[in-house]
ChimeraX commands (.cxc) that place a marker at each C-alpha (Angstrom):
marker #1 position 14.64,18.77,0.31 radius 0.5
marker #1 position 12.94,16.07,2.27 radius 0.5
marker #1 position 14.65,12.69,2.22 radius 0.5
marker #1 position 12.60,9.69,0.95 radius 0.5
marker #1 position 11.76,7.11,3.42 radius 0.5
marker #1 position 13.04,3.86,2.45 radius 0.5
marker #1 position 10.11,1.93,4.55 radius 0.5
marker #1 position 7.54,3.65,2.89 radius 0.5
marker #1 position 8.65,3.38,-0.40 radius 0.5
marker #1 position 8.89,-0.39,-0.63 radius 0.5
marker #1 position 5.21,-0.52,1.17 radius 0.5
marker #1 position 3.40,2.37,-1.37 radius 0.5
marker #1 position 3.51,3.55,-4.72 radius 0.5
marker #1 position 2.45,6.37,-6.66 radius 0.5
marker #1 position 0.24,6.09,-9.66 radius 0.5
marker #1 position -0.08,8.37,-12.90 radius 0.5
marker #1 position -2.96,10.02,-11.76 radius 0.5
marker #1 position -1.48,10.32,-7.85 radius 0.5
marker #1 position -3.56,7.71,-6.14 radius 0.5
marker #1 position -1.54,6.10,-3.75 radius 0.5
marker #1 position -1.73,1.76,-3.99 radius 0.5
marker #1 position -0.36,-0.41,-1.29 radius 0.5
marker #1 position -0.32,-4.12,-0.72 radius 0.5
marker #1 position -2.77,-6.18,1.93 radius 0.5
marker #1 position -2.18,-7.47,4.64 radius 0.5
marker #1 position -3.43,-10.47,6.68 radius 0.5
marker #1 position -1.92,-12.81,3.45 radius 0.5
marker #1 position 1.33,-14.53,5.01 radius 0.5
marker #1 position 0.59,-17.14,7.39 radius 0.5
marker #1 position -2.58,-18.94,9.23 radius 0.5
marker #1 position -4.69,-18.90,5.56 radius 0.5
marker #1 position -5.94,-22.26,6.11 radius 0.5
marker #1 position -8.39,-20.57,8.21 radius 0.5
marker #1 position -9.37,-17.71,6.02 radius 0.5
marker #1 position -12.17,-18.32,2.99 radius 0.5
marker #1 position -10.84,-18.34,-0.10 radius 0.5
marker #1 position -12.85,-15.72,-1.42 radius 0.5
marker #1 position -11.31,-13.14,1.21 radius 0.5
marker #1 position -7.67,-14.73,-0.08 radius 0.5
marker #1 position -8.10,-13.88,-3.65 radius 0.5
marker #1 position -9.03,-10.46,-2.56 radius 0.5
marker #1 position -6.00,-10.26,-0.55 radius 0.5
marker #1 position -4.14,-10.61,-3.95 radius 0.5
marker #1 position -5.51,-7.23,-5.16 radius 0.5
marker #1 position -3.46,-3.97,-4.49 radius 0.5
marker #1 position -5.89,-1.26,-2.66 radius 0.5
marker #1 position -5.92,1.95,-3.13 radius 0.5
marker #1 position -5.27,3.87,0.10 radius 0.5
marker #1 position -7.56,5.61,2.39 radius 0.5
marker #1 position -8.06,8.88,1.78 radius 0.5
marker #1 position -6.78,9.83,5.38 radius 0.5
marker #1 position -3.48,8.40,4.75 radius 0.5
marker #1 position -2.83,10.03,1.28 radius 0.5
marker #1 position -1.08,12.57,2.78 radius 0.5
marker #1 position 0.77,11.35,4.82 radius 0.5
marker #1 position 2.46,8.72,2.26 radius 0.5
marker #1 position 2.71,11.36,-0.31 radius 0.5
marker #1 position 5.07,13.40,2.54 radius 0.5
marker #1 position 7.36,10.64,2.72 radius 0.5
marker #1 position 7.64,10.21,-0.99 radius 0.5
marker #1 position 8.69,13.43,-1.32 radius 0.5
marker #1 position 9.81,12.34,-5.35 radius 0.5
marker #1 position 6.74,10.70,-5.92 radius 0.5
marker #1 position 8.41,7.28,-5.99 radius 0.5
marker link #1:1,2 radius 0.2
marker link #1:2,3 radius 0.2
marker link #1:3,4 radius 0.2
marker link #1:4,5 radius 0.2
marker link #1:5,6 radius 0.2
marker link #1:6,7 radius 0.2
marker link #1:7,8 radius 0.2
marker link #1:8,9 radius 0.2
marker link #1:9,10 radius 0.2
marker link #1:10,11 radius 0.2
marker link #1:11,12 radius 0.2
marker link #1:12,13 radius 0.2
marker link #1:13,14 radius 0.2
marker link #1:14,15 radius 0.2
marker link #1:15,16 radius 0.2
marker link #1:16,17 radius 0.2
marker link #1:17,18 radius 0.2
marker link #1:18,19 radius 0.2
marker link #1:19,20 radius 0.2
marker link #1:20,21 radius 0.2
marker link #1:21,22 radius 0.2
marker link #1:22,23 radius 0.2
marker link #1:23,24 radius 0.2
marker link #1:24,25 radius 0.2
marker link #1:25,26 radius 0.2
marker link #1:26,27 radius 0.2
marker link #1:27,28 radius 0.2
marker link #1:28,29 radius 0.2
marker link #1:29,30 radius 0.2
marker link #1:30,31 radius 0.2
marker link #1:31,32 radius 0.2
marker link #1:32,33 radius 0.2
marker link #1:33,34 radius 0.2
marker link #1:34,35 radius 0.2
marker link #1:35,36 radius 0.2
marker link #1:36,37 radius 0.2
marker link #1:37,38 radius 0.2
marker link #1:38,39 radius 0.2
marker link #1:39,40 radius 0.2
marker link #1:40,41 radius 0.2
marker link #1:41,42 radius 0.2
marker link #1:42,43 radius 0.2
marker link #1:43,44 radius 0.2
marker link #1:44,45 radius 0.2
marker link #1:45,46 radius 0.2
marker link #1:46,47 radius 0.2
marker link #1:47,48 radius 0.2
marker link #1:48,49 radius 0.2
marker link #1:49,50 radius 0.2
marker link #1:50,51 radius 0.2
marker link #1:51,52 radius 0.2
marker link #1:52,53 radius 0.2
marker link #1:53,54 radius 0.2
marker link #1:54,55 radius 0.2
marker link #1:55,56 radius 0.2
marker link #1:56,57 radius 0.2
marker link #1:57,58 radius 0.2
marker link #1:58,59 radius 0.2
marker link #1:59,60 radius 0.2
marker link #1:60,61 radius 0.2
marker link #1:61,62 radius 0.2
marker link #1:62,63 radius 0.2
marker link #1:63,64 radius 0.2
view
């Protein structure tokens, strides 16, 4: 049994249905210069790219 990577846990998680959801980035500093529409979208979880599914899903081997 694969252990669970700490990192990725506290960057992704794991929905019902398996999609995998992860924060934004580009939100912590220099926002004075970004429009506020792009900051509210920043807000929003994403759900993650297709390409990367697998790979998070390997390192959540519990499905944390």
């Amino acid at each position: 049994m694969q252990k669970t990577r700490k990192a990725v846990k506290k960057r992704f998680k794991i929905t019902a249905r398996g999609k995998v959801i992860l924060n934004r980035t580009k939100r912590r500093h220099l926002a004075g210069s970004k429009a506020a529409k792009k900051k509210r979208a920043f807000r929003r979880p994403k759900v993650a790219d297709k390409t990367d599914v697998h790979r998070v899903r390997e390192n959540l081997p519990s499905g944390a």
